[in-house]
C-alpha positions as CSV (number, residue, x, y, z in Angstrom):
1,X,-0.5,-48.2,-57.2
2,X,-1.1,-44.6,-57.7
3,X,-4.8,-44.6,-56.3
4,X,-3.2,-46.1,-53.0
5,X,-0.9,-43.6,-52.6
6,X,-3.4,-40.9,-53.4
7,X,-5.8,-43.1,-50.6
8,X,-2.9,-42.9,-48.1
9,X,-2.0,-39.0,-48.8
10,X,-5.7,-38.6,-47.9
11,X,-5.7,-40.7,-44.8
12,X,-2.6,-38.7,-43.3
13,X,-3.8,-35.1,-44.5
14,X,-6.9,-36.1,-42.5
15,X,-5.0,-37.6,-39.5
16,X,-3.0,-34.2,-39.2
17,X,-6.1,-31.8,-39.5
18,X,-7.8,-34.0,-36.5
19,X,-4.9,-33.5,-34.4
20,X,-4.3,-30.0,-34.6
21,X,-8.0,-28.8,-34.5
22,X,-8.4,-25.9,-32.1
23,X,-10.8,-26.6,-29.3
24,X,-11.9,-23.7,-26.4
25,X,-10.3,-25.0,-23.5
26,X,-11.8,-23.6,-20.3
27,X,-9.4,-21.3,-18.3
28,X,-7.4,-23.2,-14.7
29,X,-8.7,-22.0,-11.7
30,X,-7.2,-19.7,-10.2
31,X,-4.4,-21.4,-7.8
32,X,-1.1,-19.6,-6.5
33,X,-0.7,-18.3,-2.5
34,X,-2.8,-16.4,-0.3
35,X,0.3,-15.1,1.5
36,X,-0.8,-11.8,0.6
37,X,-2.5,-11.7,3.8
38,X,0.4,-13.3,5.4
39,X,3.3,-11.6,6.9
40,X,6.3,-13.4,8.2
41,X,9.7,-12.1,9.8
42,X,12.5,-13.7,10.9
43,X,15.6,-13.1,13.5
44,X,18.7,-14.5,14.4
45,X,20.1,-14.2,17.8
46,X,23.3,-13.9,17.7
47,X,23.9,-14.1,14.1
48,X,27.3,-14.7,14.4
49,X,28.3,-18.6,15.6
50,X,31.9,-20.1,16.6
51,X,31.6,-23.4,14.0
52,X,32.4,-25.3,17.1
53,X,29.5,-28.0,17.0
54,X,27.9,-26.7,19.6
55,X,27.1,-23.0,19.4
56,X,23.5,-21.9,18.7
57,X,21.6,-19.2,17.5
58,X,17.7,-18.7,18.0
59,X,15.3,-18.5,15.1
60,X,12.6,-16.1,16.0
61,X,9.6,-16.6,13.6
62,X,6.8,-13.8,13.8
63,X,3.9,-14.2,11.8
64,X,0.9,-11.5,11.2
65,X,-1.9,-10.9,9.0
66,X,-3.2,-8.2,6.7
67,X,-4.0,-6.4,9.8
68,X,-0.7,-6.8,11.5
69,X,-2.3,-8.8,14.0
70,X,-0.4,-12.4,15.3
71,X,-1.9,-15.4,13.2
72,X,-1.3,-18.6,15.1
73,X,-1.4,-22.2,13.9
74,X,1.1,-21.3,11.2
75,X,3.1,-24.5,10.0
76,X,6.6,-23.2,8.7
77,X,9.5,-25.6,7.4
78,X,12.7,-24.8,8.3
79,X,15.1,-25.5,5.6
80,X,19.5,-24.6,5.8
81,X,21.0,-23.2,2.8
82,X,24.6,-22.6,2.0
83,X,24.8,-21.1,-1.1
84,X,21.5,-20.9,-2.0
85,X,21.4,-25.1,-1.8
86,X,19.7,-26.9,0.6
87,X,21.9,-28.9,2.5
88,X,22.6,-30.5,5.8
89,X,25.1,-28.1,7.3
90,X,24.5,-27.7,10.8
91,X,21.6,-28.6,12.8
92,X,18.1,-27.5,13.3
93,X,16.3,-28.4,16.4
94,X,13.2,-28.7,13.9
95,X,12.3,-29.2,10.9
96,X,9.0,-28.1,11.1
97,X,7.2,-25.4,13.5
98,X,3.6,-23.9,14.3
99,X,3.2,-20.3,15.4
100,X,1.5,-20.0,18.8
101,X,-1.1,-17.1,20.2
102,X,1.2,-15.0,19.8
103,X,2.0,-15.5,16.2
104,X,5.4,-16.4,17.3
105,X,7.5,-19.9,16.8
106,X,11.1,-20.6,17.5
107,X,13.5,-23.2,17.0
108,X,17.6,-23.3,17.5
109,X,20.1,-23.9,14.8
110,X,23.4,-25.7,16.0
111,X,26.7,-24.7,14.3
112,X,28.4,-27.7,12.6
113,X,32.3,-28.3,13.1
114,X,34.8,-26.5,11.0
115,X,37.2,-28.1,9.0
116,X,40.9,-29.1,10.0
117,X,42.8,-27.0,10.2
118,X,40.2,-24.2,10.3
119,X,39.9,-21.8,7.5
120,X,37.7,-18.8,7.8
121,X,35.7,-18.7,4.2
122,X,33.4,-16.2,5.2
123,X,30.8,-19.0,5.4
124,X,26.6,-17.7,5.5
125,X,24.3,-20.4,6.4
126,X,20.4,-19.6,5.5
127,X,17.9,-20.8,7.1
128,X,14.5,-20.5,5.2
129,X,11.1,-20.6,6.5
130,X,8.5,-21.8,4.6
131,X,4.3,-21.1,5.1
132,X,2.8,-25.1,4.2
133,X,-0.7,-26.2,4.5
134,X,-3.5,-25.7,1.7
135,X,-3.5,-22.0,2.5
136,X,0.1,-21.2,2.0
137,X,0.3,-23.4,-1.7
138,X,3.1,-22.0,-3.7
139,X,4.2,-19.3,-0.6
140,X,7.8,-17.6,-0.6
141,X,10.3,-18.9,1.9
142,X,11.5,-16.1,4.5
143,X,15.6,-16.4,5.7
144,X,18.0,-15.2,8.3
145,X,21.5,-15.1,7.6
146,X,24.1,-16.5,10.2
147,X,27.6,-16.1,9.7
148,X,30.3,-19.0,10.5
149,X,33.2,-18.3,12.4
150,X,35.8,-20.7,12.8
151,X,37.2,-21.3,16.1
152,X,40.7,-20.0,16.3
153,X,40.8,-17.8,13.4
154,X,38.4,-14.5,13.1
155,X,36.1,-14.4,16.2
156,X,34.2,-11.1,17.0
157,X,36.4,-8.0,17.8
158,X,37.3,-7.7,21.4
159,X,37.3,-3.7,21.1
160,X,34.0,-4.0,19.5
161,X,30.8,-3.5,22.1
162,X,26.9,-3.2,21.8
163,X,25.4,-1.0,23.9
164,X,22.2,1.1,23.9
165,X,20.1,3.4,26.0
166,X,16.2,4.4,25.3
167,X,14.0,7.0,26.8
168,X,11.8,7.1,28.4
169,X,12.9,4.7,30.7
170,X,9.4,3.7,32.1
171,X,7.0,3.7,29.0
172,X,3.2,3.2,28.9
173,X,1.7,1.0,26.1
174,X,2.2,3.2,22.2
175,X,4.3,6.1,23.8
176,X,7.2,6.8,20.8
177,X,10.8,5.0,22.8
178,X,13.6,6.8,21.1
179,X,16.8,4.3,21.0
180,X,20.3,5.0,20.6
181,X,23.5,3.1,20.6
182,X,26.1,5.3,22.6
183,X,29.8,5.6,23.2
184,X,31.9,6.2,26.6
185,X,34.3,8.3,26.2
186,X,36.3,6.5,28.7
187,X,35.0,3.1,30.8
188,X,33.0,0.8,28.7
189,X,29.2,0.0,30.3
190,X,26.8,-2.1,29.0
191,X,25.3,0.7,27.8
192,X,27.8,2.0,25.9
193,X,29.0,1.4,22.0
194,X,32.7,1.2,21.4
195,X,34.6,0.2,18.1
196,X,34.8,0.9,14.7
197,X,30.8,0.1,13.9
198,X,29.6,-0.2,10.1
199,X,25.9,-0.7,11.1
200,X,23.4,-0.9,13.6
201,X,20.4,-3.2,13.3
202,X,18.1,-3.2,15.9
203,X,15.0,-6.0,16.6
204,X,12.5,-5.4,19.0
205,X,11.4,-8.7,20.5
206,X,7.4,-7.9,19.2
207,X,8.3,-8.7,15.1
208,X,9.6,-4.7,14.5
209,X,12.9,-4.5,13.5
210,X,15.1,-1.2,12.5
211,X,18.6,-0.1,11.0
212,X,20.3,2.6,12.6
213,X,21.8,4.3,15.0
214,X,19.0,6.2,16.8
215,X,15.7,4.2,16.0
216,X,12.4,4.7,17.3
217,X,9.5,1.9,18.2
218,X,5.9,1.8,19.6
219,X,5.3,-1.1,21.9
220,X,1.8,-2.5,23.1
221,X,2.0,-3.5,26.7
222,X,4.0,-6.2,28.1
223,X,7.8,-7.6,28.5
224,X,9.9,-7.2,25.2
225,X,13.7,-8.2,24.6
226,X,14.8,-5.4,22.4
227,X,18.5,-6.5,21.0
228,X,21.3,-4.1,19.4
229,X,23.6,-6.0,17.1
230,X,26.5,-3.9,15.9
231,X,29.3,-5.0,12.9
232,X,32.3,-3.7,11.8
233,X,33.5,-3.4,8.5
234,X,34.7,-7.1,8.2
235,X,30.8,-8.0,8.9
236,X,31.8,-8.9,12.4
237,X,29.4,-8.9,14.6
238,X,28.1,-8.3,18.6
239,X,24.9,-7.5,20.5
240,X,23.2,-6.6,23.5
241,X,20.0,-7.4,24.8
242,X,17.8,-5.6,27.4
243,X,14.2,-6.4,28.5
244,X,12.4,-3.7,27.6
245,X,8.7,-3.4,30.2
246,X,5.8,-1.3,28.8
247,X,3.3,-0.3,31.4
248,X,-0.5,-0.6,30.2
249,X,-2.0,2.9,29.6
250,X,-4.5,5.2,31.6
251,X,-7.7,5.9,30.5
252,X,-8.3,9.0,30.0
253,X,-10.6,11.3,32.6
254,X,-14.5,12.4,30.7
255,X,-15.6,15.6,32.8
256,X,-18.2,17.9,31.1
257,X,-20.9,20.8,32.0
258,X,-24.5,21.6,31.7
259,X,-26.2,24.8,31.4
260,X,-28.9,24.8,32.4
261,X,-29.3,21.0,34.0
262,X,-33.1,22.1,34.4
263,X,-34.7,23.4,31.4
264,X,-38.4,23.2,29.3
265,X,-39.2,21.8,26.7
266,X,-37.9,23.3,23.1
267,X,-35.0,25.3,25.1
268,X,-31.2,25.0,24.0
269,X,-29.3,23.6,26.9
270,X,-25.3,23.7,26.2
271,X,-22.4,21.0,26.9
272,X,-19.1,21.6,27.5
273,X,-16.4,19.1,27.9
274,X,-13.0,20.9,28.2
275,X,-12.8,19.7,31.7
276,X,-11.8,16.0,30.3
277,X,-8.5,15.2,30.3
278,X,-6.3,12.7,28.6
279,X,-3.5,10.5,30.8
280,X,0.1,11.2,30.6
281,X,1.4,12.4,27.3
282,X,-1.6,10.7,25.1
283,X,-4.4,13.9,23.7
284,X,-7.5,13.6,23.3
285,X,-8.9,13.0,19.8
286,X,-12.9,12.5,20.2
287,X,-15.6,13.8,22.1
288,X,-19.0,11.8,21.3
289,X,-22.4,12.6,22.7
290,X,-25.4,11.2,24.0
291,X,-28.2,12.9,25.6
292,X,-30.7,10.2,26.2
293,X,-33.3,10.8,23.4
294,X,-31.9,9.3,20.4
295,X,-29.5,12.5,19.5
296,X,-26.3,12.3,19.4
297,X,-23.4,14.9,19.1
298,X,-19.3,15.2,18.3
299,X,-17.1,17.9,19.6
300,X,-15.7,19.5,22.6
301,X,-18.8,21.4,23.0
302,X,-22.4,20.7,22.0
303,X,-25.9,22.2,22.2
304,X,-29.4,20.2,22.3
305,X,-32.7,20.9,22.6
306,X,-35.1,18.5,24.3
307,X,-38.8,18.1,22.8
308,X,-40.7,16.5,25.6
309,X,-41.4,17.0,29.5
310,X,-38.6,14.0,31.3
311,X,-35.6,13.4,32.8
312,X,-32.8,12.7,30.3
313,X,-29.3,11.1,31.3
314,X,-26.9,12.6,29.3
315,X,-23.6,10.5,28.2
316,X,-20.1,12.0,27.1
317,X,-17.3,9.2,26.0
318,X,-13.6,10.7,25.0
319,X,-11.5,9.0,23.2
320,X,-7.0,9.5,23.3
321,X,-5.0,9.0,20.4
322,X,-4.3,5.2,21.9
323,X,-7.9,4.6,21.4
324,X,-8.8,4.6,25.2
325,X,-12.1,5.5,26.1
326,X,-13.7,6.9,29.4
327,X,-17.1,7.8,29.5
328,X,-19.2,9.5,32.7
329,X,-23.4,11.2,32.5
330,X,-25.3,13.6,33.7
331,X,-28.9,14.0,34.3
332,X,-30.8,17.0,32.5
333,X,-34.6,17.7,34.0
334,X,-37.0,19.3,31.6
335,X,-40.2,20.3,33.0
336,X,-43.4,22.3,31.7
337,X,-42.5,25.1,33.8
338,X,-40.2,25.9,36.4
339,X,-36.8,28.2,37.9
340,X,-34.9,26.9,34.7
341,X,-37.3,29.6,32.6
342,X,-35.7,33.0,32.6
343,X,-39.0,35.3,33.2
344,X,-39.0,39.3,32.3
345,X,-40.9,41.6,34.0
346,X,-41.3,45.8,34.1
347,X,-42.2,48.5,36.4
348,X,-41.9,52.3,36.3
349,X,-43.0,55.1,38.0
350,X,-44.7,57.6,37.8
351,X,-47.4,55.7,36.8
352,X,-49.6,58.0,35.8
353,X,-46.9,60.0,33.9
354,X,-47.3,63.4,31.6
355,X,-45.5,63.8,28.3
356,X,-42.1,65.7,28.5
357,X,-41.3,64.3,32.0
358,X,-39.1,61.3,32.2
359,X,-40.3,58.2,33.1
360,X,-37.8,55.8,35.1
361,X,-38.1,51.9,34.3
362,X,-36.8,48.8,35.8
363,X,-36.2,45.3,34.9
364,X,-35.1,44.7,38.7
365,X,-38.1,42.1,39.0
366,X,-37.1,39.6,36.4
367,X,-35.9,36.0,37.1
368,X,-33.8,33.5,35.9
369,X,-32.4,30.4,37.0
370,X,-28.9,31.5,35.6
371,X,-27.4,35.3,35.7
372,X,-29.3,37.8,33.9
373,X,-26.5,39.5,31.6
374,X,-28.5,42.4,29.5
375,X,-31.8,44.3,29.0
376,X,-32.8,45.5,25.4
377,X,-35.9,48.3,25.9
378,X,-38.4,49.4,23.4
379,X,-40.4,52.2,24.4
380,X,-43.0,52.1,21.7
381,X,-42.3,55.6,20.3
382,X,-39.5,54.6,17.9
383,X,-36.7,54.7,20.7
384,X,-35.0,52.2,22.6
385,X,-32.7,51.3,25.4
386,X,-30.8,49.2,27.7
387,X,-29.8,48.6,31.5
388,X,-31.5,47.5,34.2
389,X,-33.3,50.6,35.2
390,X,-33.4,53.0,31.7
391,X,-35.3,56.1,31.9
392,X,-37.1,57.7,29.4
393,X,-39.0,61.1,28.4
394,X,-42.5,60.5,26.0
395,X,-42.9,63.8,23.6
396,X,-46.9,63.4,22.9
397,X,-49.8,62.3,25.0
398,X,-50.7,58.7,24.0
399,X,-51.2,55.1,24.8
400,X,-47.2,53.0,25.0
401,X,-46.8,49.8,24.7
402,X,-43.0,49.0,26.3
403,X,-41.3,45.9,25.9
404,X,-38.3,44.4,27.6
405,X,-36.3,41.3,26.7
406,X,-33.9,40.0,28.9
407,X,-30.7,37.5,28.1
408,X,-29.1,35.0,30.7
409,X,-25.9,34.0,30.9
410,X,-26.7,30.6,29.6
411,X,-27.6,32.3,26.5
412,X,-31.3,32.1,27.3
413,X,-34.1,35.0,26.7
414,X,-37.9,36.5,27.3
415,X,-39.8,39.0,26.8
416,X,-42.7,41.1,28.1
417,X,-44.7,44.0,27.8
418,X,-46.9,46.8,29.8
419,X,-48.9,49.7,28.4
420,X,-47.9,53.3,29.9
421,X,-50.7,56.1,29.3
422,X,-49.0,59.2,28.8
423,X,-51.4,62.1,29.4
């Protein structure tokens, strides 16, 4: 008897150890939702319903990626909440919805009937939005809120009015639209605010939204219904729509010049772009160069040297602070030789001159393409001088060798020089 309990002790201890060995068990894969390159908002136009049965409100569904750019084919399921329960309260012209190009979706939720007699409970309805598919696994439902209203008790304050006004009144595509819901002092427009307002939220009909009073927005180009919804304290609620219509921007204007346009080869010809000009109230941000033998340059202005004999078309592109581009050329000749070569060249009289009698020279004779703007002498004694006709007195007998150099207005120079025999 006792060696089969000792047998049976054995058997369980053994039993036990088995089943709680420790064994490496390979990590999951990693699972969980790639929302984070997913972007989803959501409006509710009105947000306020009579809980008539009939009443809607339209579910606007914007959907971006990482880049704020629209993502469509998005499935979404629409779910109503009251609560934060799913239930059937109220009706949803879908239950499910796929973004389009434009990232957008919508679908219209129906008000149910309210109770007899009606009682106002201050009822929110939810409706959630939910990213399915393999890509979306596990994603976070978005919601709007829409508030119930029961007919014949608290319906939106007559004294209460949405209004707004924007400037400028005719924008182009990213100019900065400054909103701003206003009062009238006196007759009530529709674009005008009146009541006791609580809050201002404003959505822009492109996925932006904004709280506020004055608000600001950057549209790209196109029609956009921008709506103002004002509530009181009591979280009663109007609003006001207007189309808002973007214009599509200018490009901006490239203009440059060249100095010289006909040069040789190793000498620094010079760019200047401050002729370009951006459209309307955009600036310009970049100036990028091109000048047709592999070099390339940035800036208003710009400088280049060409190293062989051709004809070289020269390209500026500017960019605005809206990213628009223009970009014009220009051809730039070099040659071996030629007009675009500023040449120096002296005379001076008397030529046969004696030492301690002045000797008059002149540059007169030079050339260049481009103005000649100064003339730096050397007279071979130690002394020096400028102008275009410098005169100068030898103190000894001897053998000069005088050298001018000469500098255009295009910044470029030469130099010569002529032997004057003093006896």
């Amino acid at each position: 008897m006792v060696r089969a309990t000792r047998a049976l002790v054995l058997l369980l201890t053994a039993a036990l150890a088995a089943a709680c060995s420790v064994k490496d068990t390979p990590a999951p894969a990693l699972t969980g939702p790639s929302e984070l390159s997913l972007s989803i908002t959501m409006a509710a136009t009105p947000d306020v319903l009579a809980q008539d049965g009939s009443s809607q409100s339209q579910i606007i569904i914007v959907a971006r990626d990482a880049n704020a750019k629209a993502l469509p084919n998005v499935t979404l399921r629409l779910d109503v909440t009251v609560g934060g329960t799913i239930v059937d309260y109220g009706t949803l012209s879908s239950k499910t919805i796929v973004t389009g190009a434009d990232g957008r979706a919508v679908a219209a939720y129906t008000s149910p009937r309210a109770p007899v007699p009606a009682v106002d409970t201050g009822t929110l309805v939810s409706v959630l939005a939910t990213p399915i598919g393999s890509n979306y696994a596990n994603s976070t439902a978005r919601s709007v809120d829409i508030r119930l209203v029961p007919t014949g008790t608290i319906n939106a304050p007559t004294d209460l009015v949405a209004g707004f006004a924007f400037t400028p009144d005719s924008p182009g595509e990213l100019d900065t639209v400054v909103f701003s819901a206003v009062w009238c002092s006196s007759t009530v427009t529709s674009n005008c605010t009146s009541g006791s307002v609580a809050s201002w939220s404003w959505t822009f009909g492109d996925g932006g939204t904004a709280a506020g009073q004055v608000v600001t927005h950057q549209f790209a180009a196109g029609n956009f219904p921008v709506t103002l919804t004002v509530k009181d304290a009591s979280n009663r609620a109007v609003s006001s729509t207007r189309t808002m219509t973007v214009k599509t921007g200018t490009n901006p204007t490239a203009a440059f010049v060249v100095s010289p346009s006909s040069t040789i080869p190793g000498q620094t010809v010079f760019f200047n772009a401050a002729a370009s000009t951006a459209s309307g109230t955009r600036t310009l941000v970049d100036y990028q160069w091109n000048f047709g033998d592999g070099a390339t340059g940035r800036g208003v202005t710009a400088s280049h040297a060409f190293g062989a004999v051709g004809s070289y078309t020269v390209s500026l592109t500017v960019v605005d602070d809206a990213g628009r581009m223009a970009t014009t050329t220009s051809t730039v000749v070099v040659a071996t030789t030629g007009s675009a070569s500023p040449v120096a060249k002296i005379t001076f009289s008397p030529t046969t001159p004696a030492h301690g009698l002045p000797v008059n020279f002149s540059g007169a004779d030079s050339t260049s393409s481009s103005p000649i703007d100064s003339y730096m002498w050397d007279f071979g004694d130690g002394n020096t001088g400028f102008g275009l006709t410098p005169s100068h007195v030898f103190a000894a007998a001897g053998s000069y060798i005088v050298r001018v150099t000469i500098t255009d207005t295009a910044g470029r120079t030469a130099t010569t020089t002529t032997t004057v025999t003093v006896s």
